[in-house]
N, C-alpha and C positions, 0 to 999 in steps of 0.2 A: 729892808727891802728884800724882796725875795730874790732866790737867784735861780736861771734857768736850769734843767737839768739837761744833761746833756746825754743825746738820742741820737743814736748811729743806727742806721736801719741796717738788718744784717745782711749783706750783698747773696742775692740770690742766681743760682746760676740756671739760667730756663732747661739746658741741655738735661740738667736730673731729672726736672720736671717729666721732660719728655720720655728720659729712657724709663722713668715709673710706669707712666701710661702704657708706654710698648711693651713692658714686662707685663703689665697686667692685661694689655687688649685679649692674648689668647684665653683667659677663663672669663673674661668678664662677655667677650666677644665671640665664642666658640662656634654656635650654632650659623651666626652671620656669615662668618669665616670660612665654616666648610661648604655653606651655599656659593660664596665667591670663590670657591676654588675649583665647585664642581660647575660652576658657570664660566667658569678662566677655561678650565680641561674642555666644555663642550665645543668655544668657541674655535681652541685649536684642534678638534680632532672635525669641526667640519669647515674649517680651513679660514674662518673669521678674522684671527689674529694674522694669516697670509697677510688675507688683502687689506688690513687695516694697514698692514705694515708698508706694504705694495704703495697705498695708499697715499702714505704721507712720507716716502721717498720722493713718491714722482707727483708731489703740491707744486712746484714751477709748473710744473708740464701740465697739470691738470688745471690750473688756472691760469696759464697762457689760453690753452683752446677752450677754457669757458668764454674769457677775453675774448677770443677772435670769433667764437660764436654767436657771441649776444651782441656784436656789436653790426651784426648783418640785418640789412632791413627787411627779411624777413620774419627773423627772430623778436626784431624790435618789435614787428606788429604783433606775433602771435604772443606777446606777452601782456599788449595794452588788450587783446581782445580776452586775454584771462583773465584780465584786470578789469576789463567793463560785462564782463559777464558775472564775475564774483560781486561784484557792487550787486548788480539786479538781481541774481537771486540773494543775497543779502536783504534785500529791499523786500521780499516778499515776505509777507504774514506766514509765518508758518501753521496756525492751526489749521488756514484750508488745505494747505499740502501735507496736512496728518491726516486731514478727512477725505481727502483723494487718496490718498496710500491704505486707506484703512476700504474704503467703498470697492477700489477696484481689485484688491486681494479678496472681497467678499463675492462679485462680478465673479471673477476668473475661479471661484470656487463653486459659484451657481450655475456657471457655463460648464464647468468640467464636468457634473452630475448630469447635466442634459445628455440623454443617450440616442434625441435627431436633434435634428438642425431644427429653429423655431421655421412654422409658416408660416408666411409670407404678411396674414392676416394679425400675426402675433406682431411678427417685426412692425406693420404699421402700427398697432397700438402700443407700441414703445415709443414709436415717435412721437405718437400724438400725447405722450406723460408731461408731466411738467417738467422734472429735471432734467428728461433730454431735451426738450425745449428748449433748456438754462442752457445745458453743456453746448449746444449744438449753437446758441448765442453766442458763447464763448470763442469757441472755435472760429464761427465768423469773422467775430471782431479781433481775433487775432490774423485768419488773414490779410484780411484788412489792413491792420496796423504793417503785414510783411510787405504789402504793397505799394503801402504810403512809402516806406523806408526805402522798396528798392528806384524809387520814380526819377 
């Protein structure tokens, strides 16, 4: 019958491990190294590391008065109304408000070039366009809806 052989695993100690690696971070790590140090030096020479430090001395203090802040119902509200305004524009399609961002930077660059004012005759035949027709539905039915809401 066979017999087992016998296997001692050789006890490894993690700490060599570790001081290899740290012997070895500066050349294998150099270029990283001197960016984090010329990013450490910026931080302290415009006072970043101060107030970091400032910072979390005084975590009681500065989360006591976040505490006694948010817990005023003021504050309560002005949070849920930043919370129900981030849902709705959440909710909105964004490619029309790429195509409004895109039309009215074209607008405000075709109005800048105008060197009078349109007349009067011009402004009517804007309105009578289709799209201000659209926009100026739009605007409607959005008073409309500020109406309903405020009743």
């Amino acid at each position: 019958m066979a017999e087992p052989i016998a296997f001692t695993p050789a006890k490894a100690d993690p700490r060599t491990e570790l001081q290899r690696r740290l012997a070895a971070a500066p050349s294998e790590h150099a270029e990283a190294l001197l960016v984090a140090y010329d990013l450490l030096e910026e931080a302290h020479k415009q006072g970043i590391l101060d107030a970091l430090h400032g910072a979390i001395r005084a975590r009681d203090t500065i989360a006591s008065l976040a505490a006694r802040y948010a817990a005023e119902p003021v504050n309560i509200n002005a949070l849920r109304h930043v919370i129900a305004v981030g849902q709705m524009v959440g909710s909105f399609d964004p490619e029309p408000i790429s195509n409004l961002a895109r039309e009215a930077y074209t607008a405000m660059e075709t109005q800048r070039r105008e060197s009078r004012p349109p007349s009067l005759w011009q402004l009517f035949r804007r309105l009578i366009h289709p799209d201000t027709r659209r926009g100026l539905s739009f605007v409607t039915s959005m008073l409309a809806a500020l109406g309903r809401a405020w009743r």
